[in-house]
C-alpha positions as CSV (number, residue, x, y, z in Angstrom):
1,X,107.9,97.1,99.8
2,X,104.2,96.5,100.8
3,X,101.2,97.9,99.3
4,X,97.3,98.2,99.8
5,X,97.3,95.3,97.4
6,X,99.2,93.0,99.1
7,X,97.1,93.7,102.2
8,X,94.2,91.6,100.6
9,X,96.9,88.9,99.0
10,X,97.5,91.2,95.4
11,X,101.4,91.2,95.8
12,X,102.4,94.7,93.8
13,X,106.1,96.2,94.7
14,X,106.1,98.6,91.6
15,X,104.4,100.4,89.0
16,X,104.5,98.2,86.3
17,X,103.2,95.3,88.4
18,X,100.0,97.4,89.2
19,X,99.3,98.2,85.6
20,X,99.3,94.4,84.6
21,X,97.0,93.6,87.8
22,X,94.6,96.1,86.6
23,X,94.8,94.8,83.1
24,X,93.9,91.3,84.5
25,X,91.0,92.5,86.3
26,X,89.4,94.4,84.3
27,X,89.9,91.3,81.4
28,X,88.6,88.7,84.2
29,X,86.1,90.6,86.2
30,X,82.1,91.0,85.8
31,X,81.8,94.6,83.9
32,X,79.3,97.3,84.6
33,X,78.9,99.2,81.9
34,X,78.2,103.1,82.7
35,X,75.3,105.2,80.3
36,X,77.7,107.9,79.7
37,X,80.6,104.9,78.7
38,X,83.4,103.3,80.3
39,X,82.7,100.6,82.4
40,X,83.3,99.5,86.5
41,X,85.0,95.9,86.9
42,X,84.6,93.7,89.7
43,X,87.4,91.4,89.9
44,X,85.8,88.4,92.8
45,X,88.5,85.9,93.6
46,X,87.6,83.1,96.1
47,X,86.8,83.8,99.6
48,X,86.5,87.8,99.5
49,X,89.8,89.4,98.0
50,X,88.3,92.0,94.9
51,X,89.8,94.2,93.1
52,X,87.9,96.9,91.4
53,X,89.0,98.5,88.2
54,X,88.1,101.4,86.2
55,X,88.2,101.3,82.2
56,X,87.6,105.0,80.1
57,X,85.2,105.3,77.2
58,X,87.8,104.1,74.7
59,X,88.3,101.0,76.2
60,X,91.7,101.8,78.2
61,X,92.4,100.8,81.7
62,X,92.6,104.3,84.3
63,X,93.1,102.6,87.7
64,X,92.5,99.7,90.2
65,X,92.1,99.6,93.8
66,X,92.1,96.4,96.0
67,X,89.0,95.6,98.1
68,X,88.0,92.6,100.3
69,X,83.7,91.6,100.3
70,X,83.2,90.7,104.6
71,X,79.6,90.4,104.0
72,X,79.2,92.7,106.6
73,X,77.0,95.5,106.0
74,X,76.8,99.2,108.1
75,X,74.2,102.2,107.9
76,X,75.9,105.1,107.2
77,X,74.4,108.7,107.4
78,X,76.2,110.2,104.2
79,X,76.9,114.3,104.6
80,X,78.9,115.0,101.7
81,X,80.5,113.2,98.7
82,X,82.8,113.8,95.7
83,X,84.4,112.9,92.5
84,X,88.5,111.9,93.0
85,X,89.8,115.0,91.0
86,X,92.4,112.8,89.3
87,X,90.2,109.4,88.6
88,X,87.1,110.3,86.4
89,X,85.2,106.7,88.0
90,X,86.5,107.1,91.5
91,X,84.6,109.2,94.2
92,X,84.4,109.5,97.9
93,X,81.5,109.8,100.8
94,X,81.5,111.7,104.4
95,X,79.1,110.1,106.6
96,X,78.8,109.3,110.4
97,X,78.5,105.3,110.6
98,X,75.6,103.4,112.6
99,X,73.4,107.1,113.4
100,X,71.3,106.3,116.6
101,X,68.6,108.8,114.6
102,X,67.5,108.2,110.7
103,X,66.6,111.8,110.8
104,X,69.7,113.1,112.5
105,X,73.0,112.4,110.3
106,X,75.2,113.5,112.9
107,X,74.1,111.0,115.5
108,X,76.5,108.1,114.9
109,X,79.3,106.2,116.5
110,X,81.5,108.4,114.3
111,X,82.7,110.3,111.1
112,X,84.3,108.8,108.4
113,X,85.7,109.7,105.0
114,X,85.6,106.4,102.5
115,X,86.6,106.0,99.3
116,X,83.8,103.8,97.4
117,X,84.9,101.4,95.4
118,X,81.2,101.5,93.4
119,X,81.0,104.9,93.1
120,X,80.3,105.3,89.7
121,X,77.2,103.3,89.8
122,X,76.0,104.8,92.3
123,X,76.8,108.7,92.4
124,X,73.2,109.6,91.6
125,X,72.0,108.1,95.0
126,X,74.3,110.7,96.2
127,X,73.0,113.7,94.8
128,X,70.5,115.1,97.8
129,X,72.4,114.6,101.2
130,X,72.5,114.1,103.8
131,X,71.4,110.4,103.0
132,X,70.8,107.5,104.7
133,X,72.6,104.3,103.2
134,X,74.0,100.9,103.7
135,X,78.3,100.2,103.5
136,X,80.1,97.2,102.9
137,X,82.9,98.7,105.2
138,X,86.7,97.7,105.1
139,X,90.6,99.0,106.2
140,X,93.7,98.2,104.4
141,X,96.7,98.9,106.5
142,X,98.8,101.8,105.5
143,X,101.5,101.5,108.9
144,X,100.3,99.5,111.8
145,X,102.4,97.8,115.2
146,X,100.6,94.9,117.8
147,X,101.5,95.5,121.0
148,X,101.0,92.2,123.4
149,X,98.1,94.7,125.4
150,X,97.1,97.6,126.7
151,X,100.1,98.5,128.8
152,X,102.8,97.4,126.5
153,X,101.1,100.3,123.9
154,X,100.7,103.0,126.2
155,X,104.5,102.5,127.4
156,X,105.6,102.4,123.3
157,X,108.1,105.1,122.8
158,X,108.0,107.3,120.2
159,X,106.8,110.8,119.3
160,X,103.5,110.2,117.8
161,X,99.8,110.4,120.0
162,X,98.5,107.6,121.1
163,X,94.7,107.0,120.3
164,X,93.0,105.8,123.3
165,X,92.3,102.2,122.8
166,X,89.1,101.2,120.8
167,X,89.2,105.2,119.1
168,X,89.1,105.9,115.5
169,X,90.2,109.0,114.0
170,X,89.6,110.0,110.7
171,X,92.5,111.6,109.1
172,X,89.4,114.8,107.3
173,X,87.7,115.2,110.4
174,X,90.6,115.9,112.5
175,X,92.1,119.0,112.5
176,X,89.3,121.7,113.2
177,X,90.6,123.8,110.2
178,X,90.2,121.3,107.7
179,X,87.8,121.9,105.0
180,X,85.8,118.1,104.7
181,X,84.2,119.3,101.3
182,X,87.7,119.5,99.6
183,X,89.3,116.3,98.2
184,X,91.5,114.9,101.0
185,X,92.6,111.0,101.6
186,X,90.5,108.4,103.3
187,X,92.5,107.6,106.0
188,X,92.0,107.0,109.5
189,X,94.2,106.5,112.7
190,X,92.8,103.8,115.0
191,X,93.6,101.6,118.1
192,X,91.8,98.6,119.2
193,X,92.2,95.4,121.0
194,X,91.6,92.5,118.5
195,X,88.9,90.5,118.6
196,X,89.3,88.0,115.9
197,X,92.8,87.1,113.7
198,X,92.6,85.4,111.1
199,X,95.6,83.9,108.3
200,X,94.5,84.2,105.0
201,X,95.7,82.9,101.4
202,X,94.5,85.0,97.9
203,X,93.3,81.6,95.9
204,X,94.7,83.1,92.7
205,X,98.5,84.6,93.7
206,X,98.8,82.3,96.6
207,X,99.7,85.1,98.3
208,X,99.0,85.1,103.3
209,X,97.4,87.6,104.3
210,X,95.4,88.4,107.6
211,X,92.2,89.4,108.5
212,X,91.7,91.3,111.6
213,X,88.7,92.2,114.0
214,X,87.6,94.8,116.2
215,X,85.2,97.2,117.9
216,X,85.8,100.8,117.5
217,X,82.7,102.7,119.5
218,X,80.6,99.6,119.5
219,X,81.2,99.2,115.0
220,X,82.7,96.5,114.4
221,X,85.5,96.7,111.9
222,X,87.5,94.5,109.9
223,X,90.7,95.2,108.8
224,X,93.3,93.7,106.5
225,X,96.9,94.0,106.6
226,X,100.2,91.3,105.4
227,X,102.6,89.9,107.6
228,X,105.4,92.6,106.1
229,X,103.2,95.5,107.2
230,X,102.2,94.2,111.0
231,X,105.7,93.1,111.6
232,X,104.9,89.8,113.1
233,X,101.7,87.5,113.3
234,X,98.8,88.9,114.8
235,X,96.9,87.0,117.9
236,X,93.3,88.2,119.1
237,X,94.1,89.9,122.9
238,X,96.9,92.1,121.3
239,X,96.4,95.6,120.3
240,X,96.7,96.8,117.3
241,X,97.0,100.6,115.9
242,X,98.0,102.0,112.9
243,X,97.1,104.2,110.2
244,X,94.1,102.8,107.4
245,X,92.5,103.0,104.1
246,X,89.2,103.1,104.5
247,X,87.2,101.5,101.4
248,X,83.9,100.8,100.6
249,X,81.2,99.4,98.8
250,X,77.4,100.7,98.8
251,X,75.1,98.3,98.6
């Protein structure tokens, strides 16, 4: 069985494998340590794979989640954020990505929900909003196909919509009923042709992965994903589409 993990080289099949990855990153990674106690762990391995992890005031380990640093930074108009009602030290944003206006928030390429991997550091940037900031964007595949192009996807069978190649959808923003200031996942649906494929190896569990390219409403995106979850070797031309994790740092 895959997981997010494994989509940035972390290979975790079960519970008890997470547990001792978190354990090793918080025990190897650079710690923040947070006024009110506790502490944020950035676990940096070789050539981009992180994984964050989240330790309580008496020193115990309370999660982990896998991340990947591209380097490559968005503007994001942020319109609402919030605490993970389960994880003390996680949180999420709402924002519209790349806004055409500083002073308009609802001006961008489109809406997003993200899970920030930083976001107890820097929850008191958050508390007047709408705000203007800068994201270290990423997507680890949840369920995604390649289809050889853009007629081989639209003739896929199957019961599910098709997103119109290069969309995005995220999974708060779209049903019209949906409350976005309640705690829902950050996921997205989205469909694009691939730009760049690239195979990857985690220097520390030896572990392929891939790291894939493309432009969803002129943002460019990078997305992550293992061999497992894709089904086959990725090739820039193909399409891919799938459902994501959205994660992200702010920087």
């Amino acid at each position: 069985m895959s997981s997010h993990f494994n989509a940035v080289g972390f290979p975790v099949a079960n519970i008890d494998q997470y547990w001792a990855l978190a354990r090793r990153g918080a025990a190897a990674g650079v710690r923040n340590v947070l006024p009110e106690g506790g502490a944020v762990v950035r676990w940096a391995v070789e050539a981009g794979p992180e994984i964050w992890c989240y330790v309580d005031r008496a020193g115990e380990v309370t999660g982990a989640v896998p991340f990947f640093s591209t380097g490559d930074v968005r503007r994001i108009a942020v319109t609402g954020a919030g605490d993970d009602p389960d994880e003390a030290l996680e949180g999420w944003i709402d924002g519209w990505l790349e806004p055409t206006e500083d002073d308009e928030p609802y001006s961008g390429a489109f809406p997003v929900r993200v899970d920030v991997v930083n976001y107890a550091l820097v929850r008191g940037r958050l508390t007047a909003l709408p705000s203007l900031q800068r994201i270290e964007l990423v997507g680890l595949a949840h369920e995604a196909d390649l289809y050889a192009d853009e007629r081989a996807y639209a003739a896929a069978p199957g019961d599910i919509y098709h997103l119109p190649v290069g969309a995005i959808a995220s999974g708060p923003h779209l049903a019209a009923d949906t409350d976005v200031d309640t705690f829902t996942e950050a996921t997205a649906l989205l469909s694009g042709r691939l730009e760049a494929a690239r195979p990857l190896t985690n220097a520390v569990t030896g572990q392929p992965f891939w790291r894939l390219q493309l432009t969803l409403r002129g943002v460019r995106l990078h997305v992550f994903a293992d061999r497992e979850t894709l089904g086959g070797d990725p090739a820039a031309g193909q399409i891919l589409a799938g459902s994501f994790w959205l994660l992200g740092r702010l920087v």
